[in-house]
Structure formats: C-alpha cells, structure tokens
Jmol script that loads the backbone (N, CA, C; Angstrom):
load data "model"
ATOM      1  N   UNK A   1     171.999  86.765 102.046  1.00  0.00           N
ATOM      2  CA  UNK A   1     172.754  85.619 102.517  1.00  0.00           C
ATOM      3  C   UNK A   1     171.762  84.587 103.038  1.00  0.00           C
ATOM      4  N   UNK A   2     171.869  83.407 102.361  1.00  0.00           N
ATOM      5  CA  UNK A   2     170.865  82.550 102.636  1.00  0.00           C
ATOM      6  C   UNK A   2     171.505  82.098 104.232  1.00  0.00           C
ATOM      7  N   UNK A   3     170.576  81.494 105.353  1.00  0.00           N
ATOM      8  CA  UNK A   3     170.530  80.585 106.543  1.00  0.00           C
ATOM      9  C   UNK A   3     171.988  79.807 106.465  1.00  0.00           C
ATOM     10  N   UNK A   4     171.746  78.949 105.400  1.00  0.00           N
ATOM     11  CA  UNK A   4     173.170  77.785 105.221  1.00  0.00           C
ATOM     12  C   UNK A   4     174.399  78.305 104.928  1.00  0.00           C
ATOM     13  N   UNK A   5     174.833  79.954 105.008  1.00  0.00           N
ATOM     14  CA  UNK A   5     175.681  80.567 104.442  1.00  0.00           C
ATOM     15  C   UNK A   5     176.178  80.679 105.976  1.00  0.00           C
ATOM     16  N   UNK A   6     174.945  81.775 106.440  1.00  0.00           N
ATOM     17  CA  UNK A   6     175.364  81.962 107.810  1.00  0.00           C
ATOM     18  C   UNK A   6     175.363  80.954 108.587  1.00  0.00           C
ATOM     19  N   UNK A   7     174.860  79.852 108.454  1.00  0.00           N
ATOM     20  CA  UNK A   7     175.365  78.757 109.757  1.00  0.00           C
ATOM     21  C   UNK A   7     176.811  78.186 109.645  1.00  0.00           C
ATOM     22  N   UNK A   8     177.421  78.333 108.326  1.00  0.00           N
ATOM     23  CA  UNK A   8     178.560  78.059 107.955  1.00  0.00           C
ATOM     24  C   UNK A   8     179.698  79.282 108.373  1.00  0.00           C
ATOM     25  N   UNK A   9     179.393  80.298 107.860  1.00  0.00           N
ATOM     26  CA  UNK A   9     180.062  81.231 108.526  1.00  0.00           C
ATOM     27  C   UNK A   9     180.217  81.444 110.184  1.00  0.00           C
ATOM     28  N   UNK A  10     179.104  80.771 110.809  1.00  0.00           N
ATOM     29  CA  UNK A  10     178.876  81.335 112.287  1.00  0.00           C
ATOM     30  C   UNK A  10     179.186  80.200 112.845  1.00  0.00           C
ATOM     31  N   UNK A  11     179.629  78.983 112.220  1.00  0.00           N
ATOM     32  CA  UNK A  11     180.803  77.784 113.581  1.00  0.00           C
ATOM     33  C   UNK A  11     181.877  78.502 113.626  1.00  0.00           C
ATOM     34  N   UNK A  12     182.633  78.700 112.537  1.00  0.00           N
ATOM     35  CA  UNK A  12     184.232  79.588 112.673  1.00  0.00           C
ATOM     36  C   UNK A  12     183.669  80.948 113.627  1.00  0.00           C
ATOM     37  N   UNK A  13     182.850  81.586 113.351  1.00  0.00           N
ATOM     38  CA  UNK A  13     182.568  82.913 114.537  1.00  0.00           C
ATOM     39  C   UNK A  13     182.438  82.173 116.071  1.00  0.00           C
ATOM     40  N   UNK A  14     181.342  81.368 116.426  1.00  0.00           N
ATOM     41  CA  UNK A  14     181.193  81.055 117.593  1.00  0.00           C
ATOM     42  C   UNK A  14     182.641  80.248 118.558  1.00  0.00           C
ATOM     43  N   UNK A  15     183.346  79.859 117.621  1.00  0.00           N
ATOM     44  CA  UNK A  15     184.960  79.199 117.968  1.00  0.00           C
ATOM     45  C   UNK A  15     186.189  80.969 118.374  1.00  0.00           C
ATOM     46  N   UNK A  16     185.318  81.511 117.270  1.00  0.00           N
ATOM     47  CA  UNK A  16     186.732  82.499 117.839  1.00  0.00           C
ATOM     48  C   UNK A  16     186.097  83.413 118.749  1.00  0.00           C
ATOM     49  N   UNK A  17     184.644  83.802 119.323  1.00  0.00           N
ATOM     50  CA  UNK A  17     184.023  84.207 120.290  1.00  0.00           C
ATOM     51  C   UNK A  17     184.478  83.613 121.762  1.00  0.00           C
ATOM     52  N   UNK A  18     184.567  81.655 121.504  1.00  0.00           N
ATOM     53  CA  UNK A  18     184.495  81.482 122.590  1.00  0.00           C
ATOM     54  C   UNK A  18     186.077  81.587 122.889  1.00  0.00           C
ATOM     55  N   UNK A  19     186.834  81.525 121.787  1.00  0.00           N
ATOM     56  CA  UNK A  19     188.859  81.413 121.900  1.00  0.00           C
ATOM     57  C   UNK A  19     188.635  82.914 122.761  1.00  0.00           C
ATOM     58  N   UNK A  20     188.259  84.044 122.218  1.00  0.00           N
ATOM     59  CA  UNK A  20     188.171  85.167 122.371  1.00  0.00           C
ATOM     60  C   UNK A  20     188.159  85.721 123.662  1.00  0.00           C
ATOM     61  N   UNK A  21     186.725  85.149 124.261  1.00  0.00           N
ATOM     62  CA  UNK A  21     186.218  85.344 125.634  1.00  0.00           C
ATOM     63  C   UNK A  21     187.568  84.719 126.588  1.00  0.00           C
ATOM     64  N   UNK A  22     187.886  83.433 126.213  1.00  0.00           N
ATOM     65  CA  UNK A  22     188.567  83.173 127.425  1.00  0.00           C
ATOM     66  C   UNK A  22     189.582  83.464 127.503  1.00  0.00           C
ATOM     67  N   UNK A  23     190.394  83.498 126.642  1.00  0.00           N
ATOM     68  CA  UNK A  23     191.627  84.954 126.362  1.00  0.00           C
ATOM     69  C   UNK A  23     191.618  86.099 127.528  1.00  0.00           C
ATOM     70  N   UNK A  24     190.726  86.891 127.083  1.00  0.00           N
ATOM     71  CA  UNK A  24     190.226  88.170 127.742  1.00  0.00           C
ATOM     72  C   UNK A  24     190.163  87.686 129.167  1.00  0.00           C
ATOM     73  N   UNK A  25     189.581  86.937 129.904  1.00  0.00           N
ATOM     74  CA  UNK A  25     189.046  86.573 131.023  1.00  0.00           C
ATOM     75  C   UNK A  25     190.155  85.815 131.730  1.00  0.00           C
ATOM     76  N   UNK A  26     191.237  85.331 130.981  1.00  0.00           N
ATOM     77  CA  UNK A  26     191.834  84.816 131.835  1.00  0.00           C
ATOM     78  C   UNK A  26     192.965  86.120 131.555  1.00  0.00           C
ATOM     79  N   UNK A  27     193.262  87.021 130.715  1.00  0.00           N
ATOM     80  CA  UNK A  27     194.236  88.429 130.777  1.00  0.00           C
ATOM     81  C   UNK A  27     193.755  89.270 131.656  1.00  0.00           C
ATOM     82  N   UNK A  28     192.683  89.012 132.223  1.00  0.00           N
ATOM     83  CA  UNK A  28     191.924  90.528 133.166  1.00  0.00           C
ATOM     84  C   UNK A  28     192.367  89.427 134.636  1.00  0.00           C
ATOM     85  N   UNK A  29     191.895  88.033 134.609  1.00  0.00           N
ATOM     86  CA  UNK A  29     192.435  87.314 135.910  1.00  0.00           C
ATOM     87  C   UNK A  29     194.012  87.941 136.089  1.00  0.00           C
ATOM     88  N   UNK A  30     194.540  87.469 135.388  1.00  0.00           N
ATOM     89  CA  UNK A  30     196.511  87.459 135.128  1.00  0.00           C
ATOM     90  C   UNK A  30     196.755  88.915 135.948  1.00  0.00           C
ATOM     91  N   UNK A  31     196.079  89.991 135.133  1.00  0.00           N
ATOM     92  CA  UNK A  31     196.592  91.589 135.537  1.00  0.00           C
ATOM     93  C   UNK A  31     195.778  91.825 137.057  1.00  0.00           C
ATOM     94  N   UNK A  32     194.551  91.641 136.903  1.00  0.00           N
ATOM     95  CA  UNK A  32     193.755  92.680 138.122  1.00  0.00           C
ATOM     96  C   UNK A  32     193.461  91.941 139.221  1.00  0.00           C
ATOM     97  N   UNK A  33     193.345  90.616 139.062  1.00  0.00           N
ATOM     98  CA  UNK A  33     192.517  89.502 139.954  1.00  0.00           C
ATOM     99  C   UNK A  33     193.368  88.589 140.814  1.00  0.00           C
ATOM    100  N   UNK A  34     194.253  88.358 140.103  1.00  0.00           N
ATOM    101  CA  UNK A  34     195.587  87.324 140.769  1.00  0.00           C
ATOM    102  C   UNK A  34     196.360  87.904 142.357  1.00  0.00           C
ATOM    103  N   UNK A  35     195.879  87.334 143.198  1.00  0.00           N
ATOM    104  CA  UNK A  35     196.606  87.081 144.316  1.00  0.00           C
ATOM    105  C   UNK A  35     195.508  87.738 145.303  1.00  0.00           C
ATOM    106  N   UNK A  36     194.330  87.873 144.674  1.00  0.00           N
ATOM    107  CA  UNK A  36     193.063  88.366 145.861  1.00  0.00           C
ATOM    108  C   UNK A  36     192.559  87.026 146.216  1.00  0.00           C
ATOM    109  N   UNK A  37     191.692  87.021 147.284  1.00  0.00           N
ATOM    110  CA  UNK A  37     191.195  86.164 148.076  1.00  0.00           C
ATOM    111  C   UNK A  37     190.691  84.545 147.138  1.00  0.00           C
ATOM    112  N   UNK A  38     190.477  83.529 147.428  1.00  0.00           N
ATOM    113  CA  UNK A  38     189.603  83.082 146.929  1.00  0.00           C
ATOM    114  C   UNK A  38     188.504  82.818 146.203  1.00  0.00           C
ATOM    115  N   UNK A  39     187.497  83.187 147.161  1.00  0.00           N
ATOM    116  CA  UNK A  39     186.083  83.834 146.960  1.00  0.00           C
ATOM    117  C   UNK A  39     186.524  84.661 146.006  1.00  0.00           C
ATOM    118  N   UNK A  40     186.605  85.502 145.684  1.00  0.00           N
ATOM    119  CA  UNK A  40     186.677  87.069 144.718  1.00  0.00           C
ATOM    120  C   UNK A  40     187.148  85.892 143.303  1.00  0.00           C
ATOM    121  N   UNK A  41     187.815  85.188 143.287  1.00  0.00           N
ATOM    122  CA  UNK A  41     188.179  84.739 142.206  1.00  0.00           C
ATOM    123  C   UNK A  41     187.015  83.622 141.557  1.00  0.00           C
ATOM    124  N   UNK A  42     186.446  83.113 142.386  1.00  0.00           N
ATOM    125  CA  UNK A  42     185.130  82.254 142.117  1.00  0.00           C
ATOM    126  C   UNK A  42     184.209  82.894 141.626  1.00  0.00           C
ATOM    127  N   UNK A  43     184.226  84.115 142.766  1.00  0.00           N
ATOM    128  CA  UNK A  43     182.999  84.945 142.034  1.00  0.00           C
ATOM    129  C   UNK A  43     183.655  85.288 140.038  1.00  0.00           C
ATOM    130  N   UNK A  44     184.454  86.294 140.270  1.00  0.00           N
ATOM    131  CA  UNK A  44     185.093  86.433 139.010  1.00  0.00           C
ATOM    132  C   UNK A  44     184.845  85.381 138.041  1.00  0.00           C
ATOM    133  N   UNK A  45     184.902  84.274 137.632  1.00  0.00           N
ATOM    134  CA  UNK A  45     184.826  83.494 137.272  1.00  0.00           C
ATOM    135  C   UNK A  45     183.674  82.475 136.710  1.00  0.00           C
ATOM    136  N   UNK A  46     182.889  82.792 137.566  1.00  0.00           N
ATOM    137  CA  UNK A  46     181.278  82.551 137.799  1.00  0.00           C
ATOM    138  C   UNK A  46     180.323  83.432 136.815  1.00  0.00           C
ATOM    139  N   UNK A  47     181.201  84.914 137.005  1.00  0.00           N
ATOM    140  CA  UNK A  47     180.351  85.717 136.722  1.00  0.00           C
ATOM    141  C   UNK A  47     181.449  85.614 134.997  1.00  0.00           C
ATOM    142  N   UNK A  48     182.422  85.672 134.485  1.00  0.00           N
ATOM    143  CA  UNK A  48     183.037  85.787 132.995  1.00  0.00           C
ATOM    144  C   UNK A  48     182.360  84.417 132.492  1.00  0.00           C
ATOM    145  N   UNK A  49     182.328  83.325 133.053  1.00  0.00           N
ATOM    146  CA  UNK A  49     181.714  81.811 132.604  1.00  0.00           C
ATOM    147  C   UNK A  49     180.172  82.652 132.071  1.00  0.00           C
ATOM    148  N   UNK A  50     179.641  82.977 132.644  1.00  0.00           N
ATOM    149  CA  UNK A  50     178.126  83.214 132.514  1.00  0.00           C
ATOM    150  C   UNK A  50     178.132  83.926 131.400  1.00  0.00           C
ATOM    151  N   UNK A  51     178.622  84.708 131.100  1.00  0.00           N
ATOM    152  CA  UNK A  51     178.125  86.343 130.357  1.00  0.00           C
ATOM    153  C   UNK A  51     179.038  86.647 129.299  1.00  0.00           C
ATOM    154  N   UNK A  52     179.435  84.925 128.653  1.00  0.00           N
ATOM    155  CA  UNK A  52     180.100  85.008 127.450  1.00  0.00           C
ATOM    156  C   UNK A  52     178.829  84.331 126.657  1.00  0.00           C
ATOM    157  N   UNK A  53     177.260  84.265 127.451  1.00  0.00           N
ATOM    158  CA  UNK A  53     176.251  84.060 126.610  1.00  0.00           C
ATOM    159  C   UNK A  53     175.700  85.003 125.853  1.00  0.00           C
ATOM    160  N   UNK A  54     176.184  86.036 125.849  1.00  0.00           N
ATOM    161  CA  UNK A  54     175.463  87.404 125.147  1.00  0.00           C
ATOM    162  C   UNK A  54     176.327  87.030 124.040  1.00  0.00           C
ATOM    163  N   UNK A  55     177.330  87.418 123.874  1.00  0.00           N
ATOM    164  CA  UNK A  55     177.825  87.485 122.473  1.00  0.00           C
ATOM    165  C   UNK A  55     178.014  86.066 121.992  1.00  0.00           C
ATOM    166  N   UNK A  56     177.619  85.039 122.591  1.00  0.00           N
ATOM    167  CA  UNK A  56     176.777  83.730 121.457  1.00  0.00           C
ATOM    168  C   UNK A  56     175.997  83.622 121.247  1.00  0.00           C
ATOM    169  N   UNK A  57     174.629  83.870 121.945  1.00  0.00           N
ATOM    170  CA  UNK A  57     173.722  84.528 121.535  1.00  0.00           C
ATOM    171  C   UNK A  57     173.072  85.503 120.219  1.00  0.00           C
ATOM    172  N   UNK A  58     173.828  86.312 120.272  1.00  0.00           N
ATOM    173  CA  UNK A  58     173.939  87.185 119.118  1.00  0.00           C
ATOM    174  C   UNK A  58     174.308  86.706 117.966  1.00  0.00           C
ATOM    175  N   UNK A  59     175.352  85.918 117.990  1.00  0.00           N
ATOM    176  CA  UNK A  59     175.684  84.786 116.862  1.00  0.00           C
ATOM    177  C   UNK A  59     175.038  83.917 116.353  1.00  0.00           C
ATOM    178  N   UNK A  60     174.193  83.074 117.614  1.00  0.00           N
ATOM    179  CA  UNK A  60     172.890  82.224 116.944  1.00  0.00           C
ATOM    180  C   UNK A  60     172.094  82.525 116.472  1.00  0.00           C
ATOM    181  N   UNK A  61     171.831  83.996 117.228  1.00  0.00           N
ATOM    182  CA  UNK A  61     170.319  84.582 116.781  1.00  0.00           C
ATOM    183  C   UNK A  61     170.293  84.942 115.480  1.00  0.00           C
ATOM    184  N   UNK A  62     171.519  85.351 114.669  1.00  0.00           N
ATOM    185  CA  UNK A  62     171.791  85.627 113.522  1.00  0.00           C
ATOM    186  C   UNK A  62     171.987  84.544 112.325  1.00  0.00           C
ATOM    187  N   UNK A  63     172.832  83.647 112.963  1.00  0.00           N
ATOM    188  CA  UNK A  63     172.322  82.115 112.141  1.00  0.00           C
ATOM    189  C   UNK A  63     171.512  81.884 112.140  1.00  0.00           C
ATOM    190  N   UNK A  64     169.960  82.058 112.979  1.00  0.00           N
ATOM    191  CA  UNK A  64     169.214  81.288 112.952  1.00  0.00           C
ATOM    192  C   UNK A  64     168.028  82.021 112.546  1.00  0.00           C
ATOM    193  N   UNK A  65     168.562  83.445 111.858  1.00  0.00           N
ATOM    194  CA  UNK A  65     167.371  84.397 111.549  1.00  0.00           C
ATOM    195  C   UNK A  65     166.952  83.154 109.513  1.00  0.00           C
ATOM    196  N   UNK A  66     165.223  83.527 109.282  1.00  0.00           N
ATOM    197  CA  UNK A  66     164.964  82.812 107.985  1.00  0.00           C
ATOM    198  C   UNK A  66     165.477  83.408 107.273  1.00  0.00           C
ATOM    199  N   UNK A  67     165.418  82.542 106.005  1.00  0.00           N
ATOM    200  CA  UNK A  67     166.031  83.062 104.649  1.00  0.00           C
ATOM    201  C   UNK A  67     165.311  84.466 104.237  1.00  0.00           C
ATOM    202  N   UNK A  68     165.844  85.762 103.861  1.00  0.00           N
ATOM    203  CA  UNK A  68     164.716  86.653 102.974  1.00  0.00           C
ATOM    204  C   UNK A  68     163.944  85.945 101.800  1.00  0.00           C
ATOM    205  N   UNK A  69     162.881  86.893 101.893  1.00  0.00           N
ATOM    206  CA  UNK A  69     162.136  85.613 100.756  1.00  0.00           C
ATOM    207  C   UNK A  69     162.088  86.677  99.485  1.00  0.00           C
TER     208      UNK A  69
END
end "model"
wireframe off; spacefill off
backbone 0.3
color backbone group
C-alpha cells in the first residue's frame, strides 16, 4: 500500500477515532462520573482530552510510514 493510499484511508480513520473517543468519554462521564464533585470531573476530562493522542498517533505514524521500495 503505497503512502497516498494510506493517507487517504487514514482522514476517514482519524474522524472516526476522534467521533469514537468522545463517544466513549462522554458514556463513561454519563454512567460513572456524573454527579461527583467538580474537580473529579475536570480532572476526568483533562485526563480523556489528553490520551486520545495514542490512538492518533498510531494512525499518523502509519500514514506517515515510506512507501516499500
């Protein structure tokens, strides 16, 4: 798979990663998190914002691996 295959393939991935993440993050707020303190929810929040960089990451790194030669 040439570079231009996967950079094409990996906008539609990085869109449903990020649809994905915040889905999840705001279903774990909804069930486990809702109606605790403040603080606890900032933190929460702080910390799901941050650490939806791994799995884009992984996505770029893969778009952005060279062509095999």
């Amino acid at each position: 798979m040439t570079q231009r295959t996967r950079k094409l393939l990996g906008i539609p991935l990085m869109l449903l990663i990020i649809i994905c993440w915040s889905l999840g993050a705001s279903m774990i707020y909804e069930v486990l998190i809702d109606g605790l303190p403040n603080w606890v929810i900032v933190i929460y929040f702080a910390i799901a914002g941050t650490f939806w960089f791994f799995p884009a990451a992984a996505a770029i790194w893969w778009m952005s691996r060279p062509d095999p030669e």
